[in-house]
N, C-alpha and C positions, 0 to 999 in steps of 0.2 A: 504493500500500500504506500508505501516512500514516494515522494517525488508528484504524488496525486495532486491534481485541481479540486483545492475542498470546496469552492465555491459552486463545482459542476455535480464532484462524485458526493460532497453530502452538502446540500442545500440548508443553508443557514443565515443568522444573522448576529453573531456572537464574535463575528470577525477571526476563525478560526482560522484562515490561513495566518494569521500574525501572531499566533500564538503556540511558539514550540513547544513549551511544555506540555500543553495541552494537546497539542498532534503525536507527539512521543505516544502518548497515555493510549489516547485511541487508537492509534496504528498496532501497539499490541493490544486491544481487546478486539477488535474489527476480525483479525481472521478468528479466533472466538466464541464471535457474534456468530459468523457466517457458516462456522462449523454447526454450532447449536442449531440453526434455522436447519440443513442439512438433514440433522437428527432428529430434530422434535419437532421441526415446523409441518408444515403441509407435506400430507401422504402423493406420491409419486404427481409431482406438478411441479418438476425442475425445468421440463422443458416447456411447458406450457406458456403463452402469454397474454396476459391477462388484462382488459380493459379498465385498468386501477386508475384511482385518482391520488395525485403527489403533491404533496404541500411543497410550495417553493416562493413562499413571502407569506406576509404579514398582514399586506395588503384583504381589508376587507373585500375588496373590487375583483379579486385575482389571485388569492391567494395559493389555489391547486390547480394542477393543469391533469387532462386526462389521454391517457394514451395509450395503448397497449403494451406489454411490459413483462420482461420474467421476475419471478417475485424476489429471486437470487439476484437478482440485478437493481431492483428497486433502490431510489436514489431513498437514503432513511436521514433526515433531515432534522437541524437542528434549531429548533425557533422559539424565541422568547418574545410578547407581547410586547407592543413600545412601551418605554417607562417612564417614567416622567422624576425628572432631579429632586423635586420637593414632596415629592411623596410622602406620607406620613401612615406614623403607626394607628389606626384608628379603632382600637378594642386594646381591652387588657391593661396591664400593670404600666405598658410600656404608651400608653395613648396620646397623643400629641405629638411622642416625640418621630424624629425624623426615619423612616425605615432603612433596613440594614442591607448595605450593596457584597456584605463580607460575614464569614458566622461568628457570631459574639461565639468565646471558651466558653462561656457556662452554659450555653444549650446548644451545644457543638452535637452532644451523646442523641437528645433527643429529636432535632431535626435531622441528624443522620439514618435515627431509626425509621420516624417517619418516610424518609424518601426510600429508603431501603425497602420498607412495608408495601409502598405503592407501586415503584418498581417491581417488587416481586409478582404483583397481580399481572401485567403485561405478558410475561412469557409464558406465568402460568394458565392463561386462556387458549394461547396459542399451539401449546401440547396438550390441553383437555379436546382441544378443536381438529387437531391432527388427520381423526380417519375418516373424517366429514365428507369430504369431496369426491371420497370413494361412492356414495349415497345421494348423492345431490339429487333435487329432484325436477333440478331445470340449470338451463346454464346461466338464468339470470341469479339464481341462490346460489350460484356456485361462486361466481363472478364477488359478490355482497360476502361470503363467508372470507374467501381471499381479501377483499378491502378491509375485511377488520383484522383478518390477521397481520396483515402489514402494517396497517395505523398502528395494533399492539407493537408492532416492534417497534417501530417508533418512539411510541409512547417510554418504551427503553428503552432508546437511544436520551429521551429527554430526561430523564432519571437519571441517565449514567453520565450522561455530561455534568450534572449537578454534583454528582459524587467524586468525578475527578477532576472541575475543576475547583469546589471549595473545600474537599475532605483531607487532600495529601492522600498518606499511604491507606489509611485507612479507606477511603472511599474506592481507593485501584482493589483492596481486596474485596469489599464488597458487589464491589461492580463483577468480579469473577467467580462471586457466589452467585451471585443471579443468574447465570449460567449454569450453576453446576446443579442447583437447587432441578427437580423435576416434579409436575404433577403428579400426587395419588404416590410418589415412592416412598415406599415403607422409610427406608434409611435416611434417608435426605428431601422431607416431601415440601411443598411450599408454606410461606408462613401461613397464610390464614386455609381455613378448613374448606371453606365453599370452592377454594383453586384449586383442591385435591379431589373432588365428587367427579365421576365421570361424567362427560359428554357423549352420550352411547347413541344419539339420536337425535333428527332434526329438528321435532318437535322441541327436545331438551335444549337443542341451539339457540331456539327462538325464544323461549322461554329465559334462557342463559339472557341475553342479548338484552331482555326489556327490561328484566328485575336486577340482573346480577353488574352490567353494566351502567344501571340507572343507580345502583351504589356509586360505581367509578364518578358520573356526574356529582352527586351529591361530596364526596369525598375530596375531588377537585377542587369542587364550588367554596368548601372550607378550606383548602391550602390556598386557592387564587386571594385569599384574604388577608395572607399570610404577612407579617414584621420582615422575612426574609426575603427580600423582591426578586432577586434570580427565579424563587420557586414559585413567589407568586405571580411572576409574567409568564412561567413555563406551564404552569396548570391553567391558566388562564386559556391559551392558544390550545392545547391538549382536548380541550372543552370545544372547541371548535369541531373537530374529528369524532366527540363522545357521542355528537347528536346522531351522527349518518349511524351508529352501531344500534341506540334505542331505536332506531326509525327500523332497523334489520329484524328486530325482533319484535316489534308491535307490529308493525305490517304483514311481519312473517305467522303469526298468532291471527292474526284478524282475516289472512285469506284461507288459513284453513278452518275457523268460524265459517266463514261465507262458503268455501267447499260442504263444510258438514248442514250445515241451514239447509244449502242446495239439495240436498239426498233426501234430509228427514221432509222436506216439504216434494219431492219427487215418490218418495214411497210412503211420505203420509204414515212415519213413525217416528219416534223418539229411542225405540228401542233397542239398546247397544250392541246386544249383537245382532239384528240385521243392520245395523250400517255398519259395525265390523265385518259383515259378510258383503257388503256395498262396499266394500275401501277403503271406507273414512273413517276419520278417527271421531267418536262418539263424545257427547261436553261432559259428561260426568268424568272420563278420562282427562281430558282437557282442563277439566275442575281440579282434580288431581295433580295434575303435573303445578297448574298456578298453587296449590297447595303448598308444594314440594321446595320449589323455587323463589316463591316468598319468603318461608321463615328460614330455609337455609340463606338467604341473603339478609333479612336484617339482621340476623348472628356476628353479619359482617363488621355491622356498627359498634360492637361490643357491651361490654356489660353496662347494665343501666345506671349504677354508680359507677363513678371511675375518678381514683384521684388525679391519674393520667390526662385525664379529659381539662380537668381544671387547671394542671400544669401547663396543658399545652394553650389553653386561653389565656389562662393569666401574664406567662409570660411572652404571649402574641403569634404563637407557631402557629397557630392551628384558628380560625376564626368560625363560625358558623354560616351556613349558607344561606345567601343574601343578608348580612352583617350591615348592610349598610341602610339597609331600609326597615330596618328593627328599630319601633319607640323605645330605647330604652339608653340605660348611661354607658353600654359596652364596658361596663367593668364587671356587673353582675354580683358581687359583695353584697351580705343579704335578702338575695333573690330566691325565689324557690321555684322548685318545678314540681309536679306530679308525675310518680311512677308506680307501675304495678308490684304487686307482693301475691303470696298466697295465705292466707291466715283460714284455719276453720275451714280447710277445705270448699274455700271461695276466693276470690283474683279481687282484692279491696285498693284504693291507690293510698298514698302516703307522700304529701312533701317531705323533699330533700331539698337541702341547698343546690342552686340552679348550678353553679359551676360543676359541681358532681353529676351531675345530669346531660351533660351535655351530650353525650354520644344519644342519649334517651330524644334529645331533644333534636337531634338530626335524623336518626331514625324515624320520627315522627312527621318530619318534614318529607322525607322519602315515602314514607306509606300514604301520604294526601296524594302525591304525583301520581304515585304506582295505581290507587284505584281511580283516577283519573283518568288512565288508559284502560283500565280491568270496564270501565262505562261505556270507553269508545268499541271495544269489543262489543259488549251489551247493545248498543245501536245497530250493528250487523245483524243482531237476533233480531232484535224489534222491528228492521227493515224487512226479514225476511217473512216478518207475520208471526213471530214464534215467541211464545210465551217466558222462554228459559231464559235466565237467566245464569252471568259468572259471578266470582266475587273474592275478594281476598280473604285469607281466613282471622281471626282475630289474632293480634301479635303479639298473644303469649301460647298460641298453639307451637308444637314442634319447637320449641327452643333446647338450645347446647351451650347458652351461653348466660350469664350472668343469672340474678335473682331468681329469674324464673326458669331455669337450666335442670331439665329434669322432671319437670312438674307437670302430671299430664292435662292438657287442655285440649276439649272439642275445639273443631275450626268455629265455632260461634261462640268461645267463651266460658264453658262451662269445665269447671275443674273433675276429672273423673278419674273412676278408678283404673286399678291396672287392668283388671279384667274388662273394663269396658271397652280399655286403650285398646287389647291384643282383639278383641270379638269388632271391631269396628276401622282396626286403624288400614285395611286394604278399602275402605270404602273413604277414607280419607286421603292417603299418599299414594302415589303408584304403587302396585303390588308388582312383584315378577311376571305375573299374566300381562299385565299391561305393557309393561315394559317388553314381551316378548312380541304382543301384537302389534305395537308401534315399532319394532324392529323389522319386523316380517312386510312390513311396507317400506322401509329403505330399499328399492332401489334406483339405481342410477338412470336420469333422465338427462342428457346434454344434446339435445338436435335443437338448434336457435328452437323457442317459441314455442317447445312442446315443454309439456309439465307432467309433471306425477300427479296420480288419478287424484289423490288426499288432500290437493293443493289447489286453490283457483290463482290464476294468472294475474300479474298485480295491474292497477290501470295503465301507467306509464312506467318506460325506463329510465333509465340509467342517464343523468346528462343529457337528456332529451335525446335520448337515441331510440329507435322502437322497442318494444318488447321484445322481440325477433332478431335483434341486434346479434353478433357475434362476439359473444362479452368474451370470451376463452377462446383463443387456436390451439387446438395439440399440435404437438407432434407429428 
């Protein structure tokens, strides 16, 4: 990699041609990178090229250009939002004062971890996402699964430049554990739990895509707020790229809604297994899977106290999402929140000091979004003439994490017992049935413009190109 045009081979704005150290650093993790993608990225699509879009400014007007492209060759670019010199701290202990262009020592450990934590999410989707393409079920989902996998690398390229350009030694080793780290592996698995569940199935992709990376937005949304301006211009831009992946996985959910309407109002049933015998995947299933992918992603937000949560506001790492359009003094000292408990074998709430609350409090933010789109869903039905309803389940069902970790709850809230949990819980989560019938409909669709039976065909494509377009050339 010596000797490269960084302005051509990685598109940026950090002035990285003029910066040796910095080029040293990346030149040995780059082959790495390229090794890792090799390994754990996209299942046999070396030679394929694929009609990606590449971010290559800043520019609101022009920021991506689209082209076809091997995903091995994909320019992974480096961009931080413009920044403005008088920027100020505006939340926490640190507020008025001027934000930081270098990392103060004393929260050197925990901005490390954090970008360490976020960067690990990026690669780990992209090897959950791996044997996808083999199953596609149109070449425009195929096309849309490869755009996110390469935005996720990205999205670690924007992580790992943070680590080696303000960490020194420390952030070069971390940056070579994000590599080493793998999805789902026993000995070495990713930090957080939801990047280790497999990806076995389309369905799970789309589902992945609206809930699991509508965390990544929200998670962003509180570092773009951040006292640290490198990370808060780089999740800022990051947030650009996050939308087109929610848009992957709500669209992708709502045409197989509009597939399965279609059948039950063609055979004039509801009944799961003839529209399992029809093709499609049935909404009690589909109820299931939004089940499943709900509360394993608000797990993501962590536990519902957290002194971490208050460290990282107080002393301005970390801010809340939309911080800036909150009535309040952004100090939060004093303040309370409400979170749930279980007492008497009922789910009762309890203030807590708000800074303890904070992860509670972004979680909560996230599940307003989430049944948001769970309604736009719900209009496909109600177009379709059809009574049913989806819904998210209440969030303290299926929890692994904090207060209510453990505890068993109906998806409507009701605290119950174990034997209710094991005689009911395949009518709540996916069971292995499901999961084995939602398999047995992966197969491989890629002729421009034809689709898999389970799917209906989206309205428009890609960049305004037809639906019929030729998002992928093989080989």
């Amino acid at each position: 990699m010596s000797g490269i045009n960084y302005s051509e081979k990685i598109p940026n704005n950090v002035n990285l041609g003029e910066d040796r150290t910095l080029q040293r650093a990346l030149e040995q993790w780059q082959p790495n990178f390229v090794n890792w993608w090799d390994d754990a990225g996209p299942e046999d699509s070396r030679d394929m090229e694929v009609y990606l879009r590449t971010a290559v400014s800043v520019d609101p007007q022009g920021w991506a250009e689209f082209g076809h492209v091997k995903m091995r060759d994909y320019r992974w670019g480096i961009f931080l939002n413009p920044g403005s010199a008088d920027r100020e701290i505006h939340f926490g202990d640190h507020k008025g004062e001027k934000a930081w262009t270098d990392v103060p020592g004393e929260h050197r450990a925990n901005l490390r971890r954090i970008i360490v934590t976020q960067g690990d999410t990026e690669p780990a989707s992209v090897e959950q996402q791996r044997h996808l393409g083999l199953t596609a079920p149109s070449m425009y989902d195929l096309r849309n699964l490869f755009q996110v996998n390469v935005e996720e690398g990205r999205h670690l390229w924007a992580m790992v430049y943070l680590l080696h350009k303000h960490f020194g030694r420390d952030g070069r080793e971390e940056a070579e554990a994000l590599l080493e780290r793998r999805s789902g592996d026993q000995d070495n698995p990713r930090i957080l739990g939801a990047f280790n569940e497999a990806t076995p199935d389309w369905l799970s992709f789309f589902m992945f895509t609206y809930f699991t990376d509508r965390d990544g937005k929200f998670q962003l949304c509180a570092l773009a707020e951040s006292a640290f301006d490198p990370l808060a211009r780089t999740t800022k831009f990051m947030l650009t790229e996050e939308a087109h992946h929610m848009f992957v996985g709500e669209s992708g959910v709502s045409r197989i809604i509009q597939r399965t309407a279609a059948a039950m109002n063609e055979l004039k049933t509801d009944d799961a297994a003839k529209l399992r015998a029809a093709g499609v995947i049935d909404l009690p299933t589909i109820q299931r899977y939004i089940n499943f992918h709900f509360s394993v992603t608000i797990d993501l937000f962590g536990a519902d106290e957290s002194s971490n949560a208050a460290t990282f506001y107080s002393s301005g790492l970390k801010g809340r999402y939309e911080e800036g359009k909150r009535d309040d003094d952004h100090v939060l000292k004093g303040q309370t929140y409400k979170v749930l408990e279980a007492k008497e074998g009922k789910l009762v709430e309890k203030e807590v000091p708000m800074l303890n609350a904070l992860n509670e409090v972004l979680r909560d933010d996230f599940i307003k979004d989430s049944v948001a789109g769970v309604n736009r869903w719900n209009r496909v039905l109600e177009k379709a003439g059809l009574p049913h309803r989806l819904s998210v389940p209440h969030k303290a069902f299926h929890r692994n994490i904090g207060a209510l970790s453990g505890i068993k709850v109906s998806p409507d809230g009701r605290v119950v017992s174990e034997a209710e949990w094991k005689a009911k819980v395949d009518e709540w989560l996916p069971s292995a049935d499901d999961r084995a019938f939602v398999a047995s409909l992966m197969g491989r669709v890629v002729e421009p413009g034809k689709f898999a039976n389970w799917i209906a065909p989206p309205v428009i494509g890609i960049n305004r190109q037809p639906v019929d377009f030729e998002y992928v050339r093989f080989a």
